[in-house]
N, CA, C and O atoms as a Maestro MAE file, in Angstrom:
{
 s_m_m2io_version
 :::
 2.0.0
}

f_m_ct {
 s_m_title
 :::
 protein
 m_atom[288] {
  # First column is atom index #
  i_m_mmod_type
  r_m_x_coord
  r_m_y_coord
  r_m_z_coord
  i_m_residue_number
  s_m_chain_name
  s_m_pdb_residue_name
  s_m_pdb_atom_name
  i_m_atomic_number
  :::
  1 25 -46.610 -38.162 -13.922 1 A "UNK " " N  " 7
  2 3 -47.079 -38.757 -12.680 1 A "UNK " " CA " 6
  3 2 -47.872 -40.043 -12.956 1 A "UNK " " C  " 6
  4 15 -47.693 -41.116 -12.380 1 A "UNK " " O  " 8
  5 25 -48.984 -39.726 -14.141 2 A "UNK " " N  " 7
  6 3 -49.423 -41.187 -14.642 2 A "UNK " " CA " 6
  7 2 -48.967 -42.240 -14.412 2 A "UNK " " C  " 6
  8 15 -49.331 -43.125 -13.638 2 A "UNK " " O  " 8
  9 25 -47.653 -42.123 -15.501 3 A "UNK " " N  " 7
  10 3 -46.133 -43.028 -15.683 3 A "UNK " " CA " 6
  11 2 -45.820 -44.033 -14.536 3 A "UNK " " C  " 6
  12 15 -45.910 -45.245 -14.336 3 A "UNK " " O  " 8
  13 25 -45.415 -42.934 -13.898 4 A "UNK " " N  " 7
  14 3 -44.830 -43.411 -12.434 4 A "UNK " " CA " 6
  15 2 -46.082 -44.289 -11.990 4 A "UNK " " C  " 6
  16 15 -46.004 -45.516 -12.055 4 A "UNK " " O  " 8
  17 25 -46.952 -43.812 -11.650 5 A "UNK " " N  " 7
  18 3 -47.886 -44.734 -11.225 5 A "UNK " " CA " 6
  19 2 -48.684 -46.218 -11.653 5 A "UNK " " C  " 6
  20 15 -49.244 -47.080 -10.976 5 A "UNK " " O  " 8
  21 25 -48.486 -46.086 -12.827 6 A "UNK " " N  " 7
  22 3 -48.338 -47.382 -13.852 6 A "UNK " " CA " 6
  23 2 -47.110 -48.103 -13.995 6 A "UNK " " C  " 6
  24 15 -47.127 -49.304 -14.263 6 A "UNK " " O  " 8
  25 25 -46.138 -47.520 -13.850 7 A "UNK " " N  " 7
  26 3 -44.725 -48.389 -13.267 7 A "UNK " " CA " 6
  27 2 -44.918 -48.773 -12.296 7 A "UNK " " C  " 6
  28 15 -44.583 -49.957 -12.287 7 A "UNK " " O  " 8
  29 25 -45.329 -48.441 -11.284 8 A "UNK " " N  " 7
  30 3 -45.189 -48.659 -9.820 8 A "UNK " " CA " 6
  31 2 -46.131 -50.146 -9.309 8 A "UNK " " C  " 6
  32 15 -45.994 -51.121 -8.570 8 A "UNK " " O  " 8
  33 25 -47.125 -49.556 -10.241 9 A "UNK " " N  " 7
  34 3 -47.941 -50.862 -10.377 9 A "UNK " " CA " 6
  35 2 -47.606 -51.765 -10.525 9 A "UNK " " C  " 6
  36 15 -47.867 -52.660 -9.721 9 A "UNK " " O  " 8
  37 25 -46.666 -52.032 -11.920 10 A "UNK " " N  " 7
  38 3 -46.314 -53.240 -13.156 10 A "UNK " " CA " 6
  39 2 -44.934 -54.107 -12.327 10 A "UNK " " C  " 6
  40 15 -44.598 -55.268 -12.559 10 A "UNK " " O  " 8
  41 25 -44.301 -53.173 -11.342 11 A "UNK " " N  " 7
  42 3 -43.406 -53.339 -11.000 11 A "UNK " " CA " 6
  43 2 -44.074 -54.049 -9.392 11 A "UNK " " C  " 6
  44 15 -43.257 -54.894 -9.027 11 A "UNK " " O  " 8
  45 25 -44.726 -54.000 -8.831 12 A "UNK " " N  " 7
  46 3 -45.687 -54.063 -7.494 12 A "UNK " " CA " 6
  47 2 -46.402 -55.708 -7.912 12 A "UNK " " C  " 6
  48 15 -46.388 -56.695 -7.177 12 A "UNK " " O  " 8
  49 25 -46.876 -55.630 -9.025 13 A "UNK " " N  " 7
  50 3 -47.669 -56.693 -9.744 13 A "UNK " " CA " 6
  51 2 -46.305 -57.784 -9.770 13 A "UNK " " C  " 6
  52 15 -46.529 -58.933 -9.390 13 A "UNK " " O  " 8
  53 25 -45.313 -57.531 -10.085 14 A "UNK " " N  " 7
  54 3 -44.194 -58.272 -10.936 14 A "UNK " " CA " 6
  55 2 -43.546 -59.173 -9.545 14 A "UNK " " C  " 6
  56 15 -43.542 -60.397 -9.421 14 A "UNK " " O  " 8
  57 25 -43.040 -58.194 -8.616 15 A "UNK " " N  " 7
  58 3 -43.108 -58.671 -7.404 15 A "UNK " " CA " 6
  59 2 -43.856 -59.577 -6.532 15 A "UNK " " C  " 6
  60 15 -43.364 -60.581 -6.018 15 A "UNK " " O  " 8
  61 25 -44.924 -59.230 -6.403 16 A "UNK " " N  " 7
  62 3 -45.980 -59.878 -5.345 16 A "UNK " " CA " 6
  63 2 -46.964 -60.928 -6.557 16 A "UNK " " C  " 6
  64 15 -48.155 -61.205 -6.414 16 A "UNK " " O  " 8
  65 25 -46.034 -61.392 -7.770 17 A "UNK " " N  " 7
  66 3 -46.929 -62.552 -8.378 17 A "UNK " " CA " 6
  67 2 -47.659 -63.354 -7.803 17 A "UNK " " C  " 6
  68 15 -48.875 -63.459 -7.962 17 A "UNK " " O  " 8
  69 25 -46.632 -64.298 -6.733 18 A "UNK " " N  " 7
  70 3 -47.290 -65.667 -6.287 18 A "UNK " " CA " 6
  71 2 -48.398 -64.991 -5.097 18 A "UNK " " C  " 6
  72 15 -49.199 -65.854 -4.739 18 A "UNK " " O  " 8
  73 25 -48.563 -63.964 -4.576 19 A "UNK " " N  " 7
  74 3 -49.477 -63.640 -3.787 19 A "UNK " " CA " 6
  75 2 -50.875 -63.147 -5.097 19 A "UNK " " C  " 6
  76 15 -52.042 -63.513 -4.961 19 A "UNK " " O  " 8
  77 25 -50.629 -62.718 -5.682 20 A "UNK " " N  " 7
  78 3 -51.931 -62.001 -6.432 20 A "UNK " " CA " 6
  79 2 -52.669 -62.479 -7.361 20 A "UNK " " C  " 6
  80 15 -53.804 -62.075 -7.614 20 A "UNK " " O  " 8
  81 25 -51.888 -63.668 -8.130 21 A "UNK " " N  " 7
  82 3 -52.015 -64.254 -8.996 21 A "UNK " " CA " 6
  83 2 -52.861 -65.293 -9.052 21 A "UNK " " C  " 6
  84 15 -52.219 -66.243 -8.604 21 A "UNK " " O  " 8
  85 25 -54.373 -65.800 -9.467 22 A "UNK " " N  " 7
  86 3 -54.972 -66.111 -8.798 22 A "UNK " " CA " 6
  87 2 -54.574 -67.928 -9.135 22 A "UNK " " C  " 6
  88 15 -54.804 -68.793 -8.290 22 A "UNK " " O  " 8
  89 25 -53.965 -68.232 -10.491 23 A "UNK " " N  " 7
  90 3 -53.408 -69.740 -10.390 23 A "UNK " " CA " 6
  91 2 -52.189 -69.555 -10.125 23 A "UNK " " C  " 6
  92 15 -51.760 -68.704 -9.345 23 A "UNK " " O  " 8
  93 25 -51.335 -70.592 -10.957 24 A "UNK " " N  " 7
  94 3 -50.237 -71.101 -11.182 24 A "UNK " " CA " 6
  95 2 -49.956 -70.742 -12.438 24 A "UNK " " C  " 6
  96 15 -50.867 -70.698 -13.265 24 A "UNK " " O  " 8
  97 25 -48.450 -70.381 -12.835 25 A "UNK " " N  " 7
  98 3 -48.282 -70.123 -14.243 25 A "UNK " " CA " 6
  99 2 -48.691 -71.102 -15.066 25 A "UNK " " C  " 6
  100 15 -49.469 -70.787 -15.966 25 A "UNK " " O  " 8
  101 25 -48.372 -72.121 -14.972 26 A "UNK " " N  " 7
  102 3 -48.880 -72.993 -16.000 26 A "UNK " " CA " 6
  103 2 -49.880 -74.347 -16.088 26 A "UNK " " C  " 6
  104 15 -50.048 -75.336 -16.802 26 A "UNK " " O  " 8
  105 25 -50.243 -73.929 -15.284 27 A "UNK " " N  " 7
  106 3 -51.493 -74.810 -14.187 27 A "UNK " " CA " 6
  107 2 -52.983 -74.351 -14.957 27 A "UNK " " C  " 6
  108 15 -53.598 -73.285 -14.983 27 A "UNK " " O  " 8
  109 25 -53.294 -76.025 -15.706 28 A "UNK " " N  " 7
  110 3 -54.188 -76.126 -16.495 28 A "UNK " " CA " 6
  111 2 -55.387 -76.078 -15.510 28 A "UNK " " C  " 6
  112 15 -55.581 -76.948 -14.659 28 A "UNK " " O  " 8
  113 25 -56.627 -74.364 -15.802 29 A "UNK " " N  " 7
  114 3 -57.832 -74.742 -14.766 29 A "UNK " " CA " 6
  115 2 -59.513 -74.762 -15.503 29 A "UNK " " C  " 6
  116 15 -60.623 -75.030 -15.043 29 A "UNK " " O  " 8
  117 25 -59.131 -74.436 -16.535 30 A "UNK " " N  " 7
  118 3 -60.356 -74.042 -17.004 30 A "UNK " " CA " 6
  119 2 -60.192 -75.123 -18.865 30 A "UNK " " C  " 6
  120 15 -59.278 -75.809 -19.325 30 A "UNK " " O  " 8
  121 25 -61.947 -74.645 -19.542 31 A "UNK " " N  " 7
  122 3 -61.485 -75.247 -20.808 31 A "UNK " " CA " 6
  123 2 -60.643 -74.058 -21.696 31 A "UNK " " C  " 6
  124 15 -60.360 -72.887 -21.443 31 A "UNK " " O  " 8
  125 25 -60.398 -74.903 -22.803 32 A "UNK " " N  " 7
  126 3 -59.422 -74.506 -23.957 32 A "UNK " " CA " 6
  127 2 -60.781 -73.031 -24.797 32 A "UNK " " C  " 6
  128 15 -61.952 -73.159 -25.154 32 A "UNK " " O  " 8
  129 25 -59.844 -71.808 -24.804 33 A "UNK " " N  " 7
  130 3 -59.869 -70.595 -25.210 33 A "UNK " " CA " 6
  131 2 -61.509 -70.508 -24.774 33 A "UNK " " C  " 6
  132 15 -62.533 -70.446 -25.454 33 A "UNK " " O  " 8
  133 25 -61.271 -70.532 -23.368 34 A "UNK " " N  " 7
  134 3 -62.540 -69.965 -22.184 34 A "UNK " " CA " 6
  135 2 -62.977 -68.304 -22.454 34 A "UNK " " C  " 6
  136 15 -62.131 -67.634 -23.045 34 A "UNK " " O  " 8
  137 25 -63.742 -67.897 -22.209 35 A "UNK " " N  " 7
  138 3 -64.279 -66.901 -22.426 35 A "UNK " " CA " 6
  139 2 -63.850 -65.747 -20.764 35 A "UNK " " C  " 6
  140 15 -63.338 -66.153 -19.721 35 A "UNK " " O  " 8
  141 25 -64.149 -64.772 -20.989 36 A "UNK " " N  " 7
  142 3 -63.635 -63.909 -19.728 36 A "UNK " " CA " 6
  143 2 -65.035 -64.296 -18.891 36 A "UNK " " C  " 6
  144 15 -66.089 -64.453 -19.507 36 A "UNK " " O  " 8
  145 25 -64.956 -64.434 -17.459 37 A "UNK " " N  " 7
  146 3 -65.712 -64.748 -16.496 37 A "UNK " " CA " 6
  147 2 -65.083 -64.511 -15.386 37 A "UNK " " C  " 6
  148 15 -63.919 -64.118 -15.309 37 A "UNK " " O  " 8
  149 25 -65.930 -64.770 -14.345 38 A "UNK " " N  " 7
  150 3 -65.479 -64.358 -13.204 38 A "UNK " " CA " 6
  151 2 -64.714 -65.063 -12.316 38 A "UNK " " C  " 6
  152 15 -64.334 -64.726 -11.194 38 A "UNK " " O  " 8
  153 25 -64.475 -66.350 -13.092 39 A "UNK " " N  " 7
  154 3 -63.790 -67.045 -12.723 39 A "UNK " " CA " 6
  155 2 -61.746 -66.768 -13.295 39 A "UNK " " C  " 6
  156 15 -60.702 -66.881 -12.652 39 A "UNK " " O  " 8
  157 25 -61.950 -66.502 -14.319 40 A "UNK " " N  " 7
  158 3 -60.973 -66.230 -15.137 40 A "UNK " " CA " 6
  159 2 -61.368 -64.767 -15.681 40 A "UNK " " C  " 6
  160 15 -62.325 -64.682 -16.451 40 A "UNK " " O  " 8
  161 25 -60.721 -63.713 -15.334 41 A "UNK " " N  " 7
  162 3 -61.220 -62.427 -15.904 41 A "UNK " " CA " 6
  163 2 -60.247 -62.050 -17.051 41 A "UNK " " C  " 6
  164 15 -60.326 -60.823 -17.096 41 A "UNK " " O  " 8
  165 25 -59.468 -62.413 -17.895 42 A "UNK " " N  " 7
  166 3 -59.103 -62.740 -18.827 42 A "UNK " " CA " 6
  167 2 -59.472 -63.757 -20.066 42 A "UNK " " C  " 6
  168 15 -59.229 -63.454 -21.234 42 A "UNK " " O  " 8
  169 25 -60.136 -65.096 -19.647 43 A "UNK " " N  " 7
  170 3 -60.673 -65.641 -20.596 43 A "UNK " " CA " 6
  171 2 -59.383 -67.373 -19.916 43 A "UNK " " C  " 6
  172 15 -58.950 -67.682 -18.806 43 A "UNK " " O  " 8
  173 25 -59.303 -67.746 -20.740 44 A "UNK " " N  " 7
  174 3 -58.118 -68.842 -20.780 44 A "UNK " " CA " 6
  175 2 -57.453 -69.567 -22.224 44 A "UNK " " C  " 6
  176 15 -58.261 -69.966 -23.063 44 A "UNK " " O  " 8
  177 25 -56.257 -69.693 -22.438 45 A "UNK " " N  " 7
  178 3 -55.583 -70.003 -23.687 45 A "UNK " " CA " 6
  179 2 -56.292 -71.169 -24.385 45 A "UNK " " C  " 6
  180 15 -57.463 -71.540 -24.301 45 A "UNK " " O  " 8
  181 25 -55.391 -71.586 -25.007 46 A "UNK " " N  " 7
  182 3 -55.459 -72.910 -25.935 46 A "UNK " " CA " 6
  183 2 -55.478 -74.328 -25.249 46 A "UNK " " C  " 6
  184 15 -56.000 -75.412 -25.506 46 A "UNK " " O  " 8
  185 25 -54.593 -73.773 -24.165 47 A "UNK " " N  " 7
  186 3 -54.236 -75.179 -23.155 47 A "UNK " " CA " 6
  187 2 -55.153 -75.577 -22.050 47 A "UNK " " C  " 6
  188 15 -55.252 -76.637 -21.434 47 A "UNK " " O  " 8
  189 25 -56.015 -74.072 -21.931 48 A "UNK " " N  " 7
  190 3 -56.556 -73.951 -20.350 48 A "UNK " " CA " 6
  191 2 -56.247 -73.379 -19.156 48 A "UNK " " C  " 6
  192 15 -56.731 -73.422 -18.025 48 A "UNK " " O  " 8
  193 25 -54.731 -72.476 -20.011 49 A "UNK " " N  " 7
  194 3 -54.272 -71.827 -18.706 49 A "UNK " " CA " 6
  195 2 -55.061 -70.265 -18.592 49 A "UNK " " C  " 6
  196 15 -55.216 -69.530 -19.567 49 A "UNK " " O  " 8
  197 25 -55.434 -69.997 -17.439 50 A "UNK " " N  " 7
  198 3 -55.820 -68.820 -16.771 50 A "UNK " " CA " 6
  199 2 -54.783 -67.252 -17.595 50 A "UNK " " C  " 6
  200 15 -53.583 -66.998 -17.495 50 A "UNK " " O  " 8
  201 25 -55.591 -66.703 -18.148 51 A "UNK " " N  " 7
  202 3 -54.477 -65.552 -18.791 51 A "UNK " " CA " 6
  203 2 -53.977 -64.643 -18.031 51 A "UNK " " C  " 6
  204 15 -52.872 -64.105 -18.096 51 A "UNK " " O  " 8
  205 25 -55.180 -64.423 -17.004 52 A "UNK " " N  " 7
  206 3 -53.960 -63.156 -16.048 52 A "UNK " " CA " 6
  207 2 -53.503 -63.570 -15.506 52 A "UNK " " C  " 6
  208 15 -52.876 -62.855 -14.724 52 A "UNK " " O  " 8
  209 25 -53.353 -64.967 -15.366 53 A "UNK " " N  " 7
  210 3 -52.213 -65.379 -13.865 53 A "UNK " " CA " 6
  211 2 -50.678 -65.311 -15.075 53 A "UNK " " C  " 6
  212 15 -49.623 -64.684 -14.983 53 A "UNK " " O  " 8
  213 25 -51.092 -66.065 -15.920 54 A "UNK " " N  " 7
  214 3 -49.882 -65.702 -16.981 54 A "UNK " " CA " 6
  215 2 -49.095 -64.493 -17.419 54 A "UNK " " C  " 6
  216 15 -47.950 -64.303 -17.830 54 A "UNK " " O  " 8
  217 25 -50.842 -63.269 -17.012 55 A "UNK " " N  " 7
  218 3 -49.940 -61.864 -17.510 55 A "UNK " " CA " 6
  219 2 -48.845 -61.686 -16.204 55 A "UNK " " C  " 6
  220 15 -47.635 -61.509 -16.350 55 A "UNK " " O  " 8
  221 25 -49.430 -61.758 -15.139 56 A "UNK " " N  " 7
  222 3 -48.853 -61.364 -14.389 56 A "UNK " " CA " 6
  223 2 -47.704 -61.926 -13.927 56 A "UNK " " C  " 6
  224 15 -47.110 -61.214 -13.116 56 A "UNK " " O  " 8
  225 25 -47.044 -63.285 -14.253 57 A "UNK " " N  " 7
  226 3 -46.024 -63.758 -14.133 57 A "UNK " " CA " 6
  227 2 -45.189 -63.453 -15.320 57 A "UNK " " C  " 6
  228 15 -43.986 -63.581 -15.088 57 A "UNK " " O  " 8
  229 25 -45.452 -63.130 -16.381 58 A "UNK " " N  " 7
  230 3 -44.752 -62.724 -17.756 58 A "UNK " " CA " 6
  231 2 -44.390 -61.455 -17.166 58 A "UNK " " C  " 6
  232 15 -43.250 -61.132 -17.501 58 A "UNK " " O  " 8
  233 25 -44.842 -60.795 -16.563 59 A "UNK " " N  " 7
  234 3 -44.280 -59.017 -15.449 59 A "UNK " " CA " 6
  235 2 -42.871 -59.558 -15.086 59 A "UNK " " C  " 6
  236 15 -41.899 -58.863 -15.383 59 A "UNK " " O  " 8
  237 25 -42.627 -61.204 -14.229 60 A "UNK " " N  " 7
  238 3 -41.617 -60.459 -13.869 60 A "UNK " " CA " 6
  239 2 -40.306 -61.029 -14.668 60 A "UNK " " C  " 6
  240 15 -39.199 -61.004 -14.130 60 A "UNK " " O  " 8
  241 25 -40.500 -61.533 -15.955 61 A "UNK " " N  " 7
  242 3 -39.734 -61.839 -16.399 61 A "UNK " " CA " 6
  243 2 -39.469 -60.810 -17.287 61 A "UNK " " C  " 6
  244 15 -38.281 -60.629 -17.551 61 A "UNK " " O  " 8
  245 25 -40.591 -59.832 -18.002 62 A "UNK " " N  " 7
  246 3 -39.796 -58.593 -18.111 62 A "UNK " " CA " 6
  247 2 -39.315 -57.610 -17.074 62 A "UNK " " C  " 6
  248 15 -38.479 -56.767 -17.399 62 A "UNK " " O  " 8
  249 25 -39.640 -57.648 -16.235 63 A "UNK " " N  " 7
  250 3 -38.878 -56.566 -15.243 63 A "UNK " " CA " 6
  251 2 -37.595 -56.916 -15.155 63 A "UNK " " C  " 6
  252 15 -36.630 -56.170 -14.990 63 A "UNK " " O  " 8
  253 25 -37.624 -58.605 -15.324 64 A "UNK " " N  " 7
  254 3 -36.160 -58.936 -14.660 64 A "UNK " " CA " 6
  255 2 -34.821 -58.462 -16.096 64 A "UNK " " C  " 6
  256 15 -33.630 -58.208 -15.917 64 A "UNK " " O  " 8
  257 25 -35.484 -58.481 -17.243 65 A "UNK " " N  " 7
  258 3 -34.572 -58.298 -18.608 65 A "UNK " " CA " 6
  259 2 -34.670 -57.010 -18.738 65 A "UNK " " C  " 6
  260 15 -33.692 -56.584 -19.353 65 A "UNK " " O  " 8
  261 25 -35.559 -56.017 -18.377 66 A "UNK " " N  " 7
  262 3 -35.332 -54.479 -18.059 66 A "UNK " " CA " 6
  263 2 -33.866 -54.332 -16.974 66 A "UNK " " C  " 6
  264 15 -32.727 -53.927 -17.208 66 A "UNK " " O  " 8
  265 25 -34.512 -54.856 -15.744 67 A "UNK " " N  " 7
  266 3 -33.376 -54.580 -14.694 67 A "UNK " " CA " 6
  267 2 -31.863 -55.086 -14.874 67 A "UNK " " C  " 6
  268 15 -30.878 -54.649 -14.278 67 A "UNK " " O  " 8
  269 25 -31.919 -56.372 -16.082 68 A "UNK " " N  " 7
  270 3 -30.671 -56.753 -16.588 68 A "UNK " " CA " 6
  271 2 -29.949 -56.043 -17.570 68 A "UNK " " C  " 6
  272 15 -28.735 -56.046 -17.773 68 A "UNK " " O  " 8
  273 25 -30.895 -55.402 -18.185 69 A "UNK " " N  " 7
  274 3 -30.525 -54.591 -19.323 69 A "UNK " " CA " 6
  275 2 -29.832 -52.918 -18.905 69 A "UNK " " C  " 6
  276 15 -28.723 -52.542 -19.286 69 A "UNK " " O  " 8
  277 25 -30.816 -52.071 -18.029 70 A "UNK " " N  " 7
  278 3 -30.519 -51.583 -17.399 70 A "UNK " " CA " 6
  279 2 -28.838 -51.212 -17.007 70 A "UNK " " C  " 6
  280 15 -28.160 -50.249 -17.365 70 A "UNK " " O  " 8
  281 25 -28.434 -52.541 -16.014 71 A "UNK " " N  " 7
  282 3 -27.245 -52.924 -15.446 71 A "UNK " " CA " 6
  283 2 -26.213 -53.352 -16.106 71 A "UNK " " C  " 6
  284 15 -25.218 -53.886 -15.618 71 A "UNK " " O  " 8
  285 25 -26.461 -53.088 -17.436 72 A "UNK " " N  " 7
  286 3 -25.432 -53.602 -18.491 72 A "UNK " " CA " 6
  287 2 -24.992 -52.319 -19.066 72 A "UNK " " C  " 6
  288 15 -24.151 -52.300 -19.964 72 A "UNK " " O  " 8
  :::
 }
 m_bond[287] {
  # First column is bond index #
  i_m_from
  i_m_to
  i_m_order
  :::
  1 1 2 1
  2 2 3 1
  3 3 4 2
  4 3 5 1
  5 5 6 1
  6 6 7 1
  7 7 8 2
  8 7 9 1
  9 9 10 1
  10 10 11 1
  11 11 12 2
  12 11 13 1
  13 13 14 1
  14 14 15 1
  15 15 16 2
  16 15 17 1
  17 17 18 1
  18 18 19 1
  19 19 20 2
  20 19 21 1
  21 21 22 1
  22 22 23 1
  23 23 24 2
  24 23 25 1
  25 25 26 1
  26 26 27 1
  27 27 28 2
  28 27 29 1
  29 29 30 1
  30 30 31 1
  31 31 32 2
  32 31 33 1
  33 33 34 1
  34 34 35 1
  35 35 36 2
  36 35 37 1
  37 37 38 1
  38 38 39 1
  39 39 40 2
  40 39 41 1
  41 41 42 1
  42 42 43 1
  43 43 44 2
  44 43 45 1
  45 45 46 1
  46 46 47 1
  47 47 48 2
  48 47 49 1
  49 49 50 1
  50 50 51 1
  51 51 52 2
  52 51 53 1
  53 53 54 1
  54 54 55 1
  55 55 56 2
  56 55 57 1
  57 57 58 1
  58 58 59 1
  59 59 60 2
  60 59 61 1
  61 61 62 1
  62 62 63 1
  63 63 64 2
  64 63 65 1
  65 65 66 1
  66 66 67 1
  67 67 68 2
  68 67 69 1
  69 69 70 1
  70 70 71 1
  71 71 72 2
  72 71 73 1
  73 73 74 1
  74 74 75 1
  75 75 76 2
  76 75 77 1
  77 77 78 1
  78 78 79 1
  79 79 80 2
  80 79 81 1
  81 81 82 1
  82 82 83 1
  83 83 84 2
  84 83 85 1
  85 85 86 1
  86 86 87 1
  87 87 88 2
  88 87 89 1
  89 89 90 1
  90 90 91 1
  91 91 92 2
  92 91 93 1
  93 93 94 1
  94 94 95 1
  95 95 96 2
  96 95 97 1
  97 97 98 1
  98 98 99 1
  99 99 100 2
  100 99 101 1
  101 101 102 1
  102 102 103 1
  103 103 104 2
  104 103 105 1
  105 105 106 1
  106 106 107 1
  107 107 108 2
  108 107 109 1
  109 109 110 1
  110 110 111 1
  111 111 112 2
  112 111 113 1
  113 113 114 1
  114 114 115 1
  115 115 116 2
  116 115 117 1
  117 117 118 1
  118 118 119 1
  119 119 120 2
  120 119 121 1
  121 121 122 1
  122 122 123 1
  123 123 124 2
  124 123 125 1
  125 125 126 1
  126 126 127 1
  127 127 128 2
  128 127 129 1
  129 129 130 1
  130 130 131 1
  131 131 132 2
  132 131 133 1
  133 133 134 1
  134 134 135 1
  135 135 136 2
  136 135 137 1
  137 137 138 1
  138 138 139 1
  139 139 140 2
  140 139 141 1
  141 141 142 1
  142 142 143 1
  143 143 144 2
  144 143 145 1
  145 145 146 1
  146 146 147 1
  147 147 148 2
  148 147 149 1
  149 149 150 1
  150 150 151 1
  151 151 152 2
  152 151 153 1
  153 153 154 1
  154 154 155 1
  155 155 156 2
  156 155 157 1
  157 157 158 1
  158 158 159 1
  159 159 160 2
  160 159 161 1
  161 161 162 1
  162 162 163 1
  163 163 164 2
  164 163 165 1
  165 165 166 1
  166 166 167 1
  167 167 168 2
  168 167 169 1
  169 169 170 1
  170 170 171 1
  171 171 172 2
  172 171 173 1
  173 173 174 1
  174 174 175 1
  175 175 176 2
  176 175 177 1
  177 177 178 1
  178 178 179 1
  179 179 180 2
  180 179 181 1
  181 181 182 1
  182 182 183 1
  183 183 184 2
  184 183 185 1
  185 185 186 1
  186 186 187 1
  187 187 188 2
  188 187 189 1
  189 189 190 1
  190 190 191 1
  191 191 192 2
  192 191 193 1
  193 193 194 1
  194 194 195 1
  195 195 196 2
  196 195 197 1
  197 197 198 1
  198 198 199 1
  199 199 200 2
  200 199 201 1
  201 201 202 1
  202 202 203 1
  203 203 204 2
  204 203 205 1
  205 205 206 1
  206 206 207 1
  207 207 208 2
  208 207 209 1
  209 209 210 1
  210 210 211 1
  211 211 212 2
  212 211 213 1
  213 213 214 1
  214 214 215 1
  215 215 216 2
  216 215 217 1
  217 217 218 1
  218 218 219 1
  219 219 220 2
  220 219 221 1
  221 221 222 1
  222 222 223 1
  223 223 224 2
  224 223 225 1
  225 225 226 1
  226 226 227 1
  227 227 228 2
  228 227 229 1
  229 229 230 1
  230 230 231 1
  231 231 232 2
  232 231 233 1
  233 233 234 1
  234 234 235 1
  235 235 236 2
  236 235 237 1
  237 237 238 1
  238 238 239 1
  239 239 240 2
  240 239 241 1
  241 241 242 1
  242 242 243 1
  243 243 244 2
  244 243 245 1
  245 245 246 1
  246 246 247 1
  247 247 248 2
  248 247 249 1
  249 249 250 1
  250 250 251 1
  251 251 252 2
  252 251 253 1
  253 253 254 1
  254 254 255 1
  255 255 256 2
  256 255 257 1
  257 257 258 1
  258 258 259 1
  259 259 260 2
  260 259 261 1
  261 261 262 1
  262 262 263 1
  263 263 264 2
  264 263 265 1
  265 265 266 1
  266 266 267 1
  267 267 268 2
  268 267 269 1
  269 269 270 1
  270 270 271 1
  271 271 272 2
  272 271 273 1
  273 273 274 1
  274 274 275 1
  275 275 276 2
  276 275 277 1
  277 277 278 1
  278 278 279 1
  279 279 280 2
  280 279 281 1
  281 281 282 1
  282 282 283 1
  283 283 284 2
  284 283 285 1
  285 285 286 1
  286 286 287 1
  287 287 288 2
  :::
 }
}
C-alpha cells in the first residue's frame, strides 16, 4: 500500500510539473551550489538552477521511458 502511494505521488508530481514546480526547468534563479532555504528547498546546482524544480521535471521524463518501456 506504501508503494502504491509513493507511485501515485511520483506519478501525480510528474504530471502536474508546470503547476507545482516552483521555477522553470532550466531557469537560472539563485547563486551557484546555493544552500537549501526557503527559498529553494533543495539548495541550487552549479549553474543556479533551483533543484526541485529540476527533480520534479526529471519525474516526467522518467515516467515517460517507464510508460515507453512498458508498451514495448
Amino acid at each position: 500500500m506504501i508503494g502504491l502511494v509513493l507511485t501515485a505521488l511520483f506519478v501525480l508530481a510528474a504530471i502536474f510539473a508546470p503547476w507545482i514546480a516552483p521555477y522553470g526547468n532550466g531557469e537560472i534563479v539563485g547563486d551557484v551550489w546555493g544552500p537549501m532555504s526557503a527559498t529553494h528547498w533543495l539548495g541550487t546546482d552549479n549553474l543556479g538552477r533551483d533543484l526541485l524544480s529540476r527533480m520534479i521535471y526529471g519525474a516526467r521524463v522518467t515516467l515517460f521511458i517507464a510508460v515507453l518501456a512498458t508498451a514495448l
